[in-house]
Structures are given as C-alpha cells and as structure tokens.
TIMIRO-26523 format. One record per residue (C-alpha): x, y, z. Coordinates in steps of 0.05 Angstrom, whole numbers, padded with zeros to 5 digits, always signed. Example, Ala and Ser with C-alpha at 12.3 -4.5 7.8 and 13.67 -1.06 7.14 Angstrom:
REM residues 2
+00246-00090+00156 +00273-00021+00143 
This chain:
REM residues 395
+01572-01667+04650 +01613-01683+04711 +01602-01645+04776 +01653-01590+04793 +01725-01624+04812 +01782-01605+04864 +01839-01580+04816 +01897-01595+04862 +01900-01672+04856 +01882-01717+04800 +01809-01748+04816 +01752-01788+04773 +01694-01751+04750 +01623-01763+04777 +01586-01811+04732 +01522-01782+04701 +01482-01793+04647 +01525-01750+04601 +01592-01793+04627 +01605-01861+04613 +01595-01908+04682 +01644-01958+04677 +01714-01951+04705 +01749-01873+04682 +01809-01848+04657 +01842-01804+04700 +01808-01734+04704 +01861-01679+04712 +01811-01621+04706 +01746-01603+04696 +01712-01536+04670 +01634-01541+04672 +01594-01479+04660 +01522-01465+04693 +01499-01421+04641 +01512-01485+04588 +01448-01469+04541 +01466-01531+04483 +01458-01586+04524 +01447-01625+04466 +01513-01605+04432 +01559-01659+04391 +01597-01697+04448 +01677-01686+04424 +01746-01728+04438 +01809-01694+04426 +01877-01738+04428 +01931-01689+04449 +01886-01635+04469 +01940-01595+04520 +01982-01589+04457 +01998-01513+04420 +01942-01536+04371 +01894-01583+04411 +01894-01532+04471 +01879-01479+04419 +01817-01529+04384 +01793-01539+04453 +01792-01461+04461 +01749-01452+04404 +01697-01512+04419 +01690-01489+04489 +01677-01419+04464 +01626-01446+04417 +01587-01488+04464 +01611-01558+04446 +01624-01610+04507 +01704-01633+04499 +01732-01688+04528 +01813-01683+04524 +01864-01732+04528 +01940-01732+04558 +01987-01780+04559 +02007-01772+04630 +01991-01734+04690 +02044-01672+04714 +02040-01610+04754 +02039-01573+04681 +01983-01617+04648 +01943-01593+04727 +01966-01515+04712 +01951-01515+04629 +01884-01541+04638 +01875-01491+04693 +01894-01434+04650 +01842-01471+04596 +01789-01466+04646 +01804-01393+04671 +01806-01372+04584 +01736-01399+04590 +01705-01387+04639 +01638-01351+04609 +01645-01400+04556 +01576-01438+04545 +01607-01504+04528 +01644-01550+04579 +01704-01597+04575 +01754-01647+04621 +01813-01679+04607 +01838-01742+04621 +01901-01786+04628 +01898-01834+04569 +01957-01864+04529 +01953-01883+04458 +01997-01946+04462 +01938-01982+04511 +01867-01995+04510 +01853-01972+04585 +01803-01924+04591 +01788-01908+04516 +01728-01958+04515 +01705-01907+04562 +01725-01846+04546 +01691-01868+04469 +01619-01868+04508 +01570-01824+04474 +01630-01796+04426 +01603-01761+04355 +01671-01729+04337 +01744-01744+04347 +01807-01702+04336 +01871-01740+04341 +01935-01702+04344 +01973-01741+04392 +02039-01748+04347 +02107-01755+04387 +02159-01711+04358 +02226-01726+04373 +02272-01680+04341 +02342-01728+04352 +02308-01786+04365 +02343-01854+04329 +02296-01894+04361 +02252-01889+04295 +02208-01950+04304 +02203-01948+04380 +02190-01872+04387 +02161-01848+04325 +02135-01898+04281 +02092-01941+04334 +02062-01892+04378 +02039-01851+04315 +02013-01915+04271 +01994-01968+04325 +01953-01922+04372 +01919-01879+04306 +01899-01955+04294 +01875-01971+04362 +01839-01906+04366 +01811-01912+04297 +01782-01986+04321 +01756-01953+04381 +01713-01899+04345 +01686-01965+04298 +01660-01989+04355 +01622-01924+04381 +01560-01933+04350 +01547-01842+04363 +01605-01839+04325 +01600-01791+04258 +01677-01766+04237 +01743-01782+04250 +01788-01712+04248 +01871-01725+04242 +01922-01678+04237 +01980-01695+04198 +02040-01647+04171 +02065-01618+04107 +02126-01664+04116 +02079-01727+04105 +02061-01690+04028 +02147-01711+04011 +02211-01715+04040 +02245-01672+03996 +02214-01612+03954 +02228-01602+03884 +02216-01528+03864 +02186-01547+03793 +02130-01577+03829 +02064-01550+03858 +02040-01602+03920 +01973-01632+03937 +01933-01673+03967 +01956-01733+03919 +02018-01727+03940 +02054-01773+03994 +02119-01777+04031 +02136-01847+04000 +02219-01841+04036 +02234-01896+04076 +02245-01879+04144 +02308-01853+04158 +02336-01802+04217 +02333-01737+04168 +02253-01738+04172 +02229-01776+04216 +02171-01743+04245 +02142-01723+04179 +02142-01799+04154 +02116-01827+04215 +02056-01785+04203 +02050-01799+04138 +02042-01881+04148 +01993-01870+04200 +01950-01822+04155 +01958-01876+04107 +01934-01923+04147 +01883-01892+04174 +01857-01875+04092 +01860-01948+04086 +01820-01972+04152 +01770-01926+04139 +01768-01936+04066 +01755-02017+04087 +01710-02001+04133 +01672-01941+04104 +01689-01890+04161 +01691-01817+04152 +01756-01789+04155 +01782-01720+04144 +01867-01713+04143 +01880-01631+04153 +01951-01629+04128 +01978-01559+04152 +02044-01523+04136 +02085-01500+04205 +02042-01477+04263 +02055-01409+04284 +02023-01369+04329 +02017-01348+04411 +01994-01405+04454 +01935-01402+04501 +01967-01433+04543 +02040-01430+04576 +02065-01490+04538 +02109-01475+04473 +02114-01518+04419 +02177-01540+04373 +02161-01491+04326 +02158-01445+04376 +02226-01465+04400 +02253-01464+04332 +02247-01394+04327 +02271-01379+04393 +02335-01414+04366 +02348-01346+04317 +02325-01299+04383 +02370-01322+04436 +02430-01328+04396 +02433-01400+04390 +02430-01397+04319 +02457-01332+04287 +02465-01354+04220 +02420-01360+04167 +02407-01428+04123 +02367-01428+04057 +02317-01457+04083 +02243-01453+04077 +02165-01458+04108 +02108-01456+04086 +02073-01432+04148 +01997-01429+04171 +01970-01393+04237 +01943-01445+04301 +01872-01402+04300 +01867-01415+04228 +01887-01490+04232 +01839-01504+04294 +01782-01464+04256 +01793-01516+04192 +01789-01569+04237 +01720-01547+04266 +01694-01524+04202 +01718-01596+04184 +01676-01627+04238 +01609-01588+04227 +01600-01593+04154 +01577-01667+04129 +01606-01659+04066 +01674-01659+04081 +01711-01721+04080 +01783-01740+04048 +01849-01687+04057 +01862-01623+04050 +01930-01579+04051 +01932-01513+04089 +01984-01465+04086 +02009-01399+04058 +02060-01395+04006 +02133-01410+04029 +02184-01359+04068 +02254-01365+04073 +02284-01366+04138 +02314-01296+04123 +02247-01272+04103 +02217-01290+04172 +02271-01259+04204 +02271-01190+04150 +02196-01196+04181 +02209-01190+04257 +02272-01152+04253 +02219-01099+04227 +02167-01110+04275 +02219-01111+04339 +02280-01077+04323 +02305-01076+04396 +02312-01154+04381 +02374-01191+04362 +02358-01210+04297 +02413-01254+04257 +02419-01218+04198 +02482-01257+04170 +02467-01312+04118 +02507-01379+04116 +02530-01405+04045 +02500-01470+04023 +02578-01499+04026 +02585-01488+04104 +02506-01510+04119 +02526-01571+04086 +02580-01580+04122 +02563-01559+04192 +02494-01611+04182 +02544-01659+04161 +02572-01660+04240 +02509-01672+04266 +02510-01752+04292 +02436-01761+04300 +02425-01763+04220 +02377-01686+04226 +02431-01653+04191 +02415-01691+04121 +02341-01654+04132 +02386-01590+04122 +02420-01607+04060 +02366-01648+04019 +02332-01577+04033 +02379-01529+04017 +02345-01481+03968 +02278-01515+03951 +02215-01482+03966 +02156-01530+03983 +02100-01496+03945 +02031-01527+03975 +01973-01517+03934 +01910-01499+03984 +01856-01490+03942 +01820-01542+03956 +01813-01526+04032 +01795-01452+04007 +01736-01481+03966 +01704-01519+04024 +01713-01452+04077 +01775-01464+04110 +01806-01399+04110 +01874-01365+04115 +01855-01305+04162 +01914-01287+04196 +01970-01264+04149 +02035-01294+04149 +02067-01229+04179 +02016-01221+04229 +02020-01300+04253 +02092-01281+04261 +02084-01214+04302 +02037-01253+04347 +02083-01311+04363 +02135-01255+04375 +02104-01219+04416 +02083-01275+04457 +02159-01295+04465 +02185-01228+04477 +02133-01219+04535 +02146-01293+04561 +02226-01303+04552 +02256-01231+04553 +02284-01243+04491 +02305-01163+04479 +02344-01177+04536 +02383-01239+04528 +02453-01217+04482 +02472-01242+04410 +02516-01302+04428 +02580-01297+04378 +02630-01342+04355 +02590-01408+04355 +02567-01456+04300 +02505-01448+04260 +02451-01487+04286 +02398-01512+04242 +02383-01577+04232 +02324-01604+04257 +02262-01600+04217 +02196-01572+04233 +02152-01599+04193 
C-alpha cells in the first residue's frame, strides 16, 4: 500500500504496485500497518465509508486484515479528524486502508480508485430530511452515480461483487399491518416530499438489479431496518439525531409511530459475511421486529432514569394535525404512518449467516450511552410548552 502520509493536509498517495499509477483522488488519510501478514487480501472500495455505517464496515475489515480504500465526497477538517480517529481504533489492526475525495456525480478519479478492486460497498446515499429538491438532491445523486459506479466496477476486470445498501423504506411507502414484508416487495410511490429518501433508494436498487441483471454482475442489496448503535467515530447519524430529538426536549410527545430497528455491528457484519461467501447474490432484509416510539423510550427511561424521558403520548388527531403544519411535505410521512407496524420478514438473511446479535434493547443502551457521554443529555432540561416534533422519517 501507500507509504505513511502527513495527516495535517490533504496529499496523494505514493504510487506502488498495490496503488493504481495514473493521476489520484485526493488522499485525506492513510493507516498502513507493518505487521500486515495478508498481503494478498481482497482489495476493497467503500462509497461513503466516513458514514455511521461505512466507518463502522471499515472498522471491521481493517480489524480483519482486508486492504480498504474509502471514499468522501469532499475534503473538511472533520473527514481529516474521523479518519484519524479510524486510524488510532486500528492501529494493531493487520489490514490497512485510505480514503479519498471522490464524488459520485463525476468520473474523476474512480477509473483509478477502481484499479485492482475485487469488492465494492456503496452507501453513499444523500439524505435530506426537508429537502424539496427531490430530483436534484435525492433522486440523481442516488440513481446516476450508483450507475456510474456500477459501470465503473464493469470495467474492472479484478472485480467479483457489487455490495449496496439500501433501506427498509425502499421495501413500501406505507405499511399495512396485515402484511408480512420481503424481499419481493418494492416501494412502487411516486416520488413525493413525505418519503423521499426511502424512494430514491429504492430506484437506484432497482436499477442497479436491472444493470446487473443485463449485464450478469453480482449484486447483493442488504436492505436493513433503522441503524442504531454508538459510532466509532465522532460523527452521528440522522438516526442518531432522531433520538436525540425525544432527549433534549425537542420533542416531548409521543407519535404512534414505529421501527423496525437493526444494530450498525450487525449490519456491517451482513455486509462482510455478504462479501466473503460466493453464494450470495440477490437481497436480503435485516431487522428485528418493530417498536413503537413509546417502547424505545419505556426502554431507555429504564436503562437511564436520570434522563428526561417524554413519557406523554400524543393522540393520532393532534399528530395529524401538527404534521399537517409542516410546509416541506415530511409531515404526510407522519400520518400515512400513524399506527402501522412495518413487519419485515428476515429469514432469509438468517439462513445465509447474517445474524441479529445485538438485541434491540441492548443496540439502544449502546447508542444511549454513547449520547449521554457525548451531549450531556442528563443535563440539558425537559423543554415544555412547545409543539410535538416528529415528522421526518428515518427510514
């Protein structure tokens, strides 16, 4: 891999024999490890790999000897300090990884960063939660550069699998308790304000089934419930700062709403597991059954009682209401939502080793606990008299 780099500027890798030799990508970081003993491990991509969930899969490959190139979209003083706390996490590790400044919507550097490639792991999704900019901010990144990845990893003639993360949102826009979801199942809504994020997954997952369906490429789809869990690095992630919402007071009301939630560990583990066995190819759901909002709460109201915990539910009537308000179209999430129960049938990851280790309660206590000794949540008051506030999704 690349020779040791200065971590206080952005700079371009040494070209070796192990990194491509045409012009690079931007190279924010680099951990390399002397005590490497797999040189001949599977050379790895991950899109989005400073995310709650790529900085997590990086963890774990690093820790199991794989060499990991990353990708951000741009260069900051945070991308400098997350892949610095990466590198310090893994620091005995025997693999090795860099990251790089790459965007999606253009072909620099990927023709590059591609070189030598054997497995990639997309998860570079925007997620705008009042964004009304559908087609410019949602549905183009996430289906135009899955496609212009997807035609770069064609190319690679090393490559062997194509890993993408979509969401439980792109399985339907609306739940219907009667019915038991699966991997058949697909978010057909037009797009429209209320769910946004969730649909512009599901047409690039869609498209991607079809590209590689036309041009017989292995794909695997991991379609995961909400991500829980505590980071590994100092970045949150919208789920993250949806729960905050019921910590800090900003919400203290309780919808009927509810998520079918699945740990990071767990969901980076799948993906892995997905990578190193041949066999596995196509989608597969991966979640626990469903809480309610007030169940979650119930949960860490137990396991931190010197937290404000909302404790007051809201009646369907007011939700409604109150989501009506909101301008940016997120509110009609709320009440297409209202009492249904998305019940995700997981089986079919289960049969193929992707495992559920972490319990629902425990993913919960971890997150927690990672907020309480981040944000000083015990110490921030109940904030009374305001609005509900629930209305964007987090799927």
């Amino acid at each position: 891999m690349s020779t040791q780099q200065s971590e206080s500027s952005p700079s371009k890798p040494a070209a070796t024999s192990q990194q491509p030799q045409q012009k690079q990508a931007t190279n924010t970081a680099t951990k390399n490890n002397n005590n490497n003993n797999n040189p001949n491990a599977p050379k790895i991509l991950i899109i989005g790999a400073l995310s709650f969930l790529g900085s997590h899969l990086l963890y774990q490959l690093v820790e199991k000897g794989y060499h990991v190139r990353g990708t951000v979209k741009h260069h900051s003083s945070d991308v400098t300090k997350w892949a610095n706390e990466l590198k310090q996490l893994t620091k005995f590790a025997t693999g090795s990884f860099t990251i790089y400044v790459a965007d999606i919507l253009s072909n620099e550097h990927w023709k590059d960063l591609f070189v030598g490639i054997e497995y990639v792991f997309h998860l570079a999704f925007p997620h705008h939660c009042r964004s009304t900019k559908i087609q410019e901010e949602l549905l183009v990144p996430a289906v135009e550069g899955t496609k212009r990845l997807l035609e770069f990893a064609q190319q690679t003639k090393t490559m062997k699998k194509f890993i993408l993360t979509s969401c439980y949102g792109a399985l339907a826009d609306v739940f219907e308790n009667h019915r038991i979801y699966k991997e058949t199942d697909w978010n057909e809504i037009v797009a429209s304000p209320r769910n946004s994020y969730a649909y512009s997954k599901a047409c690039a997952e869609k498209m991607a089934v079809l590209y590689c369906f036309e041009t017989h490429f292995q794909l695997v789809s991991i379609v995961p419930g909400v991500i829980l869990g505590p980071p590994v690095i100092s970045r949150l992630s919208f789920s993250h700062d949806y729960i905050k919402l019921f910590l800090d007071g900003t919400a203290n009301r309780l919808p009927d709403l509810y998520y079918p939630i699945v740990d990071v560990r767990d969901v980076a583990l799948a993906e892995i597991i997905a990578m190193e066995k041949p066999d596995i190819i196509g989608r597969y759901c991966l979640s626990h059954p469903s809480k309610s909002i007030e169940q979650i709460m119930t949960t860490i109201r137990t396991q931190f009682p010197d937290l404000n915990v909302p404790t007051q539910k809201v009646s369907n009537f007011i939700a409604i209401f109150g989501s009506s308000l909101d301008t940016s179209g997120k509110g009609d999430f709320v009440i297409h939502n209202l009492g249904q129960i998305p019940r995700i049938d997981s089986s079919k990851a289960m049969g193929v080793g992707m495992e559920l280790i972490h319990e629902v309660e425990d993913t919960i206590e971890d997150t927690v606990q990672h907020l309480q000794e981040n944000y000083l949540l015990d110490k921030r008051p109940q904030v009374r008299n305001k609005p509900p506030v629930f209305f964007c999704t987090i799927t």
